[in-house]
C-alpha positions in Angstrom: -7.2 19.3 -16.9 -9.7 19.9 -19.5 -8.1 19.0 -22.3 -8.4 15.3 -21.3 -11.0 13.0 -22.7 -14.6 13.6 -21.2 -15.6 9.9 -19.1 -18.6 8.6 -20.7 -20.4 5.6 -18.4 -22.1 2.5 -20.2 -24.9 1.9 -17.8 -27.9 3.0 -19.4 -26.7 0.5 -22.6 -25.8 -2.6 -20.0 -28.8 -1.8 -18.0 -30.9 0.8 -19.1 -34.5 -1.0 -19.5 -33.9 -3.6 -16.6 -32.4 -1.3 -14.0 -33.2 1.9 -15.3 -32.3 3.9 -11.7 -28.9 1.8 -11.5 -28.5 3.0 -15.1 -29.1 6.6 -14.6 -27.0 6.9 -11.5 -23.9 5.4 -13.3 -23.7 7.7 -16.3 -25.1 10.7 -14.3 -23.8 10.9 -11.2 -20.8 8.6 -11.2 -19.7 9.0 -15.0 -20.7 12.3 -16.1 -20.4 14.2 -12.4 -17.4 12.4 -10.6 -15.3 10.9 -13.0 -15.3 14.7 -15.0 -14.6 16.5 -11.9 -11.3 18.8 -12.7 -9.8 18.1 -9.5 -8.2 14.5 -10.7 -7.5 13.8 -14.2 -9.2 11.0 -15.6 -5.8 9.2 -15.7 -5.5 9.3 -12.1 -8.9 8.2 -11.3 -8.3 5.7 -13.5 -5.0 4.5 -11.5 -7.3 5.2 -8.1 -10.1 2.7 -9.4 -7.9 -0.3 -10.6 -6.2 -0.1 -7.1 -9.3 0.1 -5.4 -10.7 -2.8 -7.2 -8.0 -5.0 -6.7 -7.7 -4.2 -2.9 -11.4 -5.0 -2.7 -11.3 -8.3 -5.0 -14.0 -6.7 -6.9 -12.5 -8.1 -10.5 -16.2 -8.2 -11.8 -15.6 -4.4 -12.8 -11.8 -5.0 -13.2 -11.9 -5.5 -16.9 -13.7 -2.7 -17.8 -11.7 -0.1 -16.2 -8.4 -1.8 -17.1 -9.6 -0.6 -20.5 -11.0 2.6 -19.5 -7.0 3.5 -17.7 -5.3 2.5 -21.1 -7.8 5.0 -22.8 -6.9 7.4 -20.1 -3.4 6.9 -20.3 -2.1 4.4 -17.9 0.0 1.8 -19.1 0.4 -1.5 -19.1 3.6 -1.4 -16.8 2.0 1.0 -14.7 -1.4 -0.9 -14.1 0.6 -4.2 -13.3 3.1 -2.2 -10.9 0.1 -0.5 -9.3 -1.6 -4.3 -8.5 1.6 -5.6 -7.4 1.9 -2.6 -4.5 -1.6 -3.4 -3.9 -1.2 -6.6 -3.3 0.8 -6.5 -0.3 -1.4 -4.1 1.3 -4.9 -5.4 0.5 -3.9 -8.9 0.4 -2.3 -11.8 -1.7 -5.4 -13.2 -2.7 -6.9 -9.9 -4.2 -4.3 -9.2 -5.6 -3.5 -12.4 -7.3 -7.0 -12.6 -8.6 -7.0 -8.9 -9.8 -3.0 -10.0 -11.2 -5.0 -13.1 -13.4 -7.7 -10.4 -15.3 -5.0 -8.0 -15.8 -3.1 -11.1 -17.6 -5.8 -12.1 -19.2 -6.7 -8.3 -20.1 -3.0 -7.7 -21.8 -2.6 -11.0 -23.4 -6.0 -11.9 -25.2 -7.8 -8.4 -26.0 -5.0 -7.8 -28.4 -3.2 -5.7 -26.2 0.4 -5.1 -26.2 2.2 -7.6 -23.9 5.2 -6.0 -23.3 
């Protein structure tokens, strides 16, 4: 798997002066150590962390990484079709909430509805 694309994290440009620790452990440890591990391709990670999101209701960080799994690969048929299983294990409220940013993701950021 090393020919995918190497994860690069955004937390020292979000937060780098106001939370300088949080920063550094989201590019270094979670970004540049986990998310590059060869053992999961970045497209499956990506997969992984939408569903986990969406089971949790954690759609704060939903948006982001529903961009980062269409970089990685992962379309738009497979990221709804993964929230929709989630749903009914995790919950119909998570997973209607994480249903409306991944609407809102495909049909205003100039994404390809279909």
């Amino acid at each position: 798997m090393a020919d995918q694309p190497k994860q690069v994290g955004g937390g020292r440009s979000m937060f780098g002066e106001f939370a300088p620790k949080l920063a550094a452990l989201t590019d270094d440890v979670l970004f540049e150590d986990v998310w590059n591990r060869s053992e999961l391709s970045a497209r499956d990670r990506s997969l992984i962390t939408v569903a986990v999101l969406a089971a949790g209701g954690n759609t704060g960080q939903l948006e982001f990484h529903l961009g980062r799994a269409v970089e990685n690969g992962v379309s738009q048929e497979e990221l709804v079709e993964a929230i929709t299983h989630v749903t009914l294990y995790a919950g119909w409220p998570n997973g209607m909430a994480a249903m409306g940013v991944a609407k809102q993701h495909f049909t205003t950021d100039g994404q390809d509805a279909s």
